[in-house]
VEXTIKOL-682457 format. One record per residue (C-alpha): residue number from 1; x, y, z. Coordinates in pm, whole numbers. Each point is the difference from the previous one (the first is absolute). Layout:
num xx yy zz
NUM X Y Z
...
//
This chain:
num xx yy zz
1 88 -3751 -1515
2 -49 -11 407
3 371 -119 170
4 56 -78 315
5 116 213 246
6 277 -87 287
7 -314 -78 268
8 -153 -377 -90
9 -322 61 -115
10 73 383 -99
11 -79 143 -378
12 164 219 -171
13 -282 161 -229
14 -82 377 -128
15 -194 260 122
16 -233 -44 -260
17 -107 -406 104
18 -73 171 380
19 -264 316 -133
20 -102 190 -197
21 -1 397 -32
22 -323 164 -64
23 43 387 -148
24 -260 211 323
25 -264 227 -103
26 -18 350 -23
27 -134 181 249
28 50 441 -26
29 61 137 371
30 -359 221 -30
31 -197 -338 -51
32 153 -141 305
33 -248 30 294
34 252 24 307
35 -125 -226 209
36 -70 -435 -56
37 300 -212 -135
38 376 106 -88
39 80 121 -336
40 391 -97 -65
41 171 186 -286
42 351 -83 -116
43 216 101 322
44 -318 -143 237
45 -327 160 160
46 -108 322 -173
47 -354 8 177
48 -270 -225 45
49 -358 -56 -207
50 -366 -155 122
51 69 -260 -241
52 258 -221 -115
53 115 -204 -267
54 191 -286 146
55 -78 -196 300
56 288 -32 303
57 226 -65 104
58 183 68 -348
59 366 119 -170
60 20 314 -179
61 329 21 -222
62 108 405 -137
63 -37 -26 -395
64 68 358 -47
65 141 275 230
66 140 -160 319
67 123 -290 -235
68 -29 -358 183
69 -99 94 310
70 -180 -289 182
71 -307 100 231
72 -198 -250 228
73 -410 75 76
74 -116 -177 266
75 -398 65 -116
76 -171 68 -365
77 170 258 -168
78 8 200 -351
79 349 9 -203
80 -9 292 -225
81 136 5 -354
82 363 83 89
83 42 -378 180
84 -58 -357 -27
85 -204 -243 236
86 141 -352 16
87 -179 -285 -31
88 205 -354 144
89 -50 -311 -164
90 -163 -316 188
91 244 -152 213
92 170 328 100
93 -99 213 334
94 25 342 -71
95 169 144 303
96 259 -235 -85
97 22 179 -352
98 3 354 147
99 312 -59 164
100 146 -137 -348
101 -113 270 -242
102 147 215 321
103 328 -127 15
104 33 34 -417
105 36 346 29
106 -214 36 -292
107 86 389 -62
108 281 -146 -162
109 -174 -66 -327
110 -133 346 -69
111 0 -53 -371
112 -82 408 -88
113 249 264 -51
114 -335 205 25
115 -264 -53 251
116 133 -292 253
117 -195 -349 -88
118 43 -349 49
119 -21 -243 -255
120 -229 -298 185
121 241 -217 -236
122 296 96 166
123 -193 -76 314
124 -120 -340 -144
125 324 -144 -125
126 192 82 325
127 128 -365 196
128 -93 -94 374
129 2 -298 171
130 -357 -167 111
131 -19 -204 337
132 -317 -193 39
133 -297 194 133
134 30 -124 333
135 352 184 18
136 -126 283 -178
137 -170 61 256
138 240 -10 275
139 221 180 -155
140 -249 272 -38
141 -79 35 367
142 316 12 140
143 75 295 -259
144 -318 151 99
145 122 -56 318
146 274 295 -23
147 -223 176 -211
148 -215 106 295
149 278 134 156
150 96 174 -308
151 -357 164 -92
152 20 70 413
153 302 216 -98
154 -94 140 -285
155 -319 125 157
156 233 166 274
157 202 165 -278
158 -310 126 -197
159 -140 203 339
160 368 151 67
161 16 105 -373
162 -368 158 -12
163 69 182 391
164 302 116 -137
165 -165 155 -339
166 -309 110 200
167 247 204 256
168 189 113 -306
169 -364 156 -178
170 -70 167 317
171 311 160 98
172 5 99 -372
173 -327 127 39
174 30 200 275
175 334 180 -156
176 -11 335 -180
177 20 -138 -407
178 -47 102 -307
179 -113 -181 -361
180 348 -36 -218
181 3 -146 -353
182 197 -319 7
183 197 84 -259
184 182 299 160
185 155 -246 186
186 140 -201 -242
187 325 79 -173
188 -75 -175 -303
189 -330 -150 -128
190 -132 -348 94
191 230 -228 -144
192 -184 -390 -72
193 244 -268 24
194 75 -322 -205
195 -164 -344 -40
196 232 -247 -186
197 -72 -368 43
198 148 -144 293
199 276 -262 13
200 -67 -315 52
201 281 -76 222
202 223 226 259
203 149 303 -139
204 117 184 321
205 -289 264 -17
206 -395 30 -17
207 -264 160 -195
208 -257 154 279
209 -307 -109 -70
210 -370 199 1
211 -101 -181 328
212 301 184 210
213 -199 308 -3
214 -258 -36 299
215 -262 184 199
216 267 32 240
217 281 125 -200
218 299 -254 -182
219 51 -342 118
220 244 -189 -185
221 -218 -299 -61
222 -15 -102 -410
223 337 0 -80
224 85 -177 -371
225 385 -102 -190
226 94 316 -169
227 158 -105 -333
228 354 49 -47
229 138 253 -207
230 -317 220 -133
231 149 355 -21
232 -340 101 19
233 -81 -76 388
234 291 252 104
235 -232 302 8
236 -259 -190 219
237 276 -113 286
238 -130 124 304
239 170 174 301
240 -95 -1 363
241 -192 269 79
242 -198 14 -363
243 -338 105 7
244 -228 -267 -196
245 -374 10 -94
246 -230 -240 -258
247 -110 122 -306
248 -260 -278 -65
249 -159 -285 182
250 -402 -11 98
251 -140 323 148
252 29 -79 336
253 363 -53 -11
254 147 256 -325
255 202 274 145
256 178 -205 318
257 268 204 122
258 308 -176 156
259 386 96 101
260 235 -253 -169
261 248 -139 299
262 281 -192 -152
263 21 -384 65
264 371 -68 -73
265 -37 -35 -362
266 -42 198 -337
267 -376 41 -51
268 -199 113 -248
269 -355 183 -11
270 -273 -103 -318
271 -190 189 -260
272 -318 -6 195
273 168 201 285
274 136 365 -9
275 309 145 237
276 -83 344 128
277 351 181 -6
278 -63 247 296
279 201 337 48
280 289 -44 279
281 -222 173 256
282 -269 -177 -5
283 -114 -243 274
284 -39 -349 -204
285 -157 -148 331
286 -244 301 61
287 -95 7 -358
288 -27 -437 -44
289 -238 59 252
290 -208 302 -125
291 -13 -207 -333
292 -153 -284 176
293 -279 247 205
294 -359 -54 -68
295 13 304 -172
296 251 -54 -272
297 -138 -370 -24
298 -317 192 -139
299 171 204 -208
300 210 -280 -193
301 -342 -226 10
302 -176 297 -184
303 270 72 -276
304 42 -398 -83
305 -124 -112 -257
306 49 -259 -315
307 -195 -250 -279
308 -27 -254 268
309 -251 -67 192
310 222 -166 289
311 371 198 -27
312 55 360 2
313 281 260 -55
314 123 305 100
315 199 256 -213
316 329 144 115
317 -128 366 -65
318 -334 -95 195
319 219 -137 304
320 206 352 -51
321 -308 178 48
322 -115 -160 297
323 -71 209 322
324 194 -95 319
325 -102 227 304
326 380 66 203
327 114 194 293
328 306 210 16
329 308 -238 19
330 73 25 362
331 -373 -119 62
332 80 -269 -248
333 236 -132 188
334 -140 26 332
335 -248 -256 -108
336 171 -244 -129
337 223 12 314
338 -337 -84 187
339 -121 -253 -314
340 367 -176 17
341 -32 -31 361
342 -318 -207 -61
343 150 -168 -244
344 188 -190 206
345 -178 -213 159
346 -152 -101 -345
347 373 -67 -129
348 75 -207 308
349 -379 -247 -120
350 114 48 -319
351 347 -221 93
352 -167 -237 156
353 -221 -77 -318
354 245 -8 -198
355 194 -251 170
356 -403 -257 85
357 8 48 -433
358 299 -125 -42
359 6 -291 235
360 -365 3 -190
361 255 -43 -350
362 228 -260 154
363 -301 -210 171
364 -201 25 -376
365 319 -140 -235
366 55 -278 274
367 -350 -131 40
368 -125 51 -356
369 307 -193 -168
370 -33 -262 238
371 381 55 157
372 -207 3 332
373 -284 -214 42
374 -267 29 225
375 -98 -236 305
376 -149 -309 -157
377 99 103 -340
378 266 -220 -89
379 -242 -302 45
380 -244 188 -294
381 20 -227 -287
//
């Protein structure tokens, strides 16, 4: 039963009343044509197709993989098998609704201590508050407002993270290598972590989710409740400095390597990803980004494999037995004296996005409760 929330004229209704979530439709990477409309797979665009299956502009929700991750398409698209489209009810504008199912942080809800998915109930039975459509709408453009400034920023952050990856393959091109099994560089085998169900309240330290791994190494982005006392999670706690990489997600993304940097609190890595304990002289920065070179990428893609058509997995003794081409040590770390140099001008956009997200956060939980009403909204209803 609907209740009122604190604006007059405000519902407070489920998820479910607003849309529905429609399971996408499988579509393998060698069927894809390349060119045409964007194909959107769990953690967003994994290539594009002449054809699609939904018309735009549209909501893609992660069902499996990059778990609750909310993608917008401005024009027709195709959803593969690993997400959910969203269909909104009549009465409901669906920009409106991207910024709620955004701000629910619906990677929350994994509800697999397997392969990452999200139960659409969960989704359903969450509670927002519902202004009228007319103030659905405003509230929608003033986000979308910061949100050009945002994707502006993003964009800037994408081109200093692929110069600084390009200069890295061509220095490390150019240097005198040679091919070295992974796993003589290990000091123990690849070790996967632990997936208990989170807490649902504040414990004081968080299990890292799938979606932290990137094309771009770790970002500390889906962090959920570690529950208290599980004797278990104490050989998953990570330390700065600890070499990451996914053991199973959809081909294009198995195998993403990433450096755990500590965030102030105990964390803990999953099942689906492996730590790569590396010998004391090794270069973990050189080496995160050899593992993330075309080459490897190939490598892991070709050893992947698994009974579903949409996730894949890599083995520990496969990932051991991966070739990584290296220079001698010194070179090593002449170029990642050059790469870090690079890196930080990318650091200093990074800041900044950080800090447009979270006035993003802040503006989101003020506008979409109602605790801040828009111009002309208070006389709505």
């Amino acid at each position: 039963m609907s209740k009122t929330c604190s604006p007059l004229g405000w519902a407070f209704e489920t998820v479910g009343t607003l849309a529905t979530f429609e399971y996408g439709a499988a579509l393998q990477a060698e069927r894809r044509s390349g060119d045409g409309y964007p194909v959107f797979g769990s953690n967003g665009q994994v290539g594009k197709h002449s054809s699609s299956l939904m018309q735009g502009p549209g909501i893609v929700v992660g069902r499996k993989g990059t778990v609750g991750a909310v993608v917008w398409s401005e024009t027709p698209f195709w959803p593969i098998d690993t997400t959910y489209y969203v269909l909104p009810r009549p009465g409901i504008d669906l920009r409106w609704l991207y910024w709620v199912l955004l701000s629910l942080e619906l990677g929350r809800f994994d509800s697999s201590t397997g392969v990452p998915g999200l139960n659409r109930k969960d989704a359903y039975d969450q509670m927002v508050c519902r202004p009228p459509l007319p103030e659905q709408r405003r509230i929608a453009e003033i986000l979308d407002t910061l949100d050009d400034q945002i994707q502006f920023t993003e964009a800037a952050l994408t081109k200093a993270l692929t110069v600084e990856e390009a200069l890295f393959e061509s220095l490390a091109r150019t240097a005198n290598t040679a091919p070295i099994r992974l796993g003589t560089l290990l000091s123990a085998s690849p070790k996967n972590g632990y997936s208990p169900v989170s807490a649902g309240e504040v414990t004081g330290s968080y299990l890292v989710g799938l979606g932290c791994l990137t094309k771009h190494g770790f970002e500390a982005r889906q962090l959920k409740n570690a529950p208290a006392n599980d004797p278990l999670l104490q050989p998953a706690l990570l330390h700065d400095g600890d070499l990451l990489l996914s053991r199973s997600n959809t081909r294009e993304l198995v195998g993403m390597a990433g450096v755990f940097r500590d965030v102030g609190v105990r964390c803990y890595y999953p099942d689906l990803m492996m730590r790569l304990p590396t010998k004391p002289q090794v270069n973990v920065a050189f080496l995160e980004m050899a593992l993330r070179s075309n080459a490897v990428r190939t490598q892991i893609q070709n050893l992947a494999g698994g009974t579903s058509g949409s996730m894949v997995k890599v083995s520990g003794a496969g990932v051991s037995g991966l070739t990584v081409e290296l220079p001698e040590p010194p070179e090593q770390e002449s170029i990642m004296r050059v790469v870090l140099a690079a890196r930080s001008q990318r650091l200093d956009i990074a800041s900044s996005l950080s800090k447009f997200r979270a006035l993003r956060t802040g503006l989101m939980a003020d506008l979409l409760s109602g605790h801040v009403r828009v111009p002309g909204g208070e006389s709505d209803g």
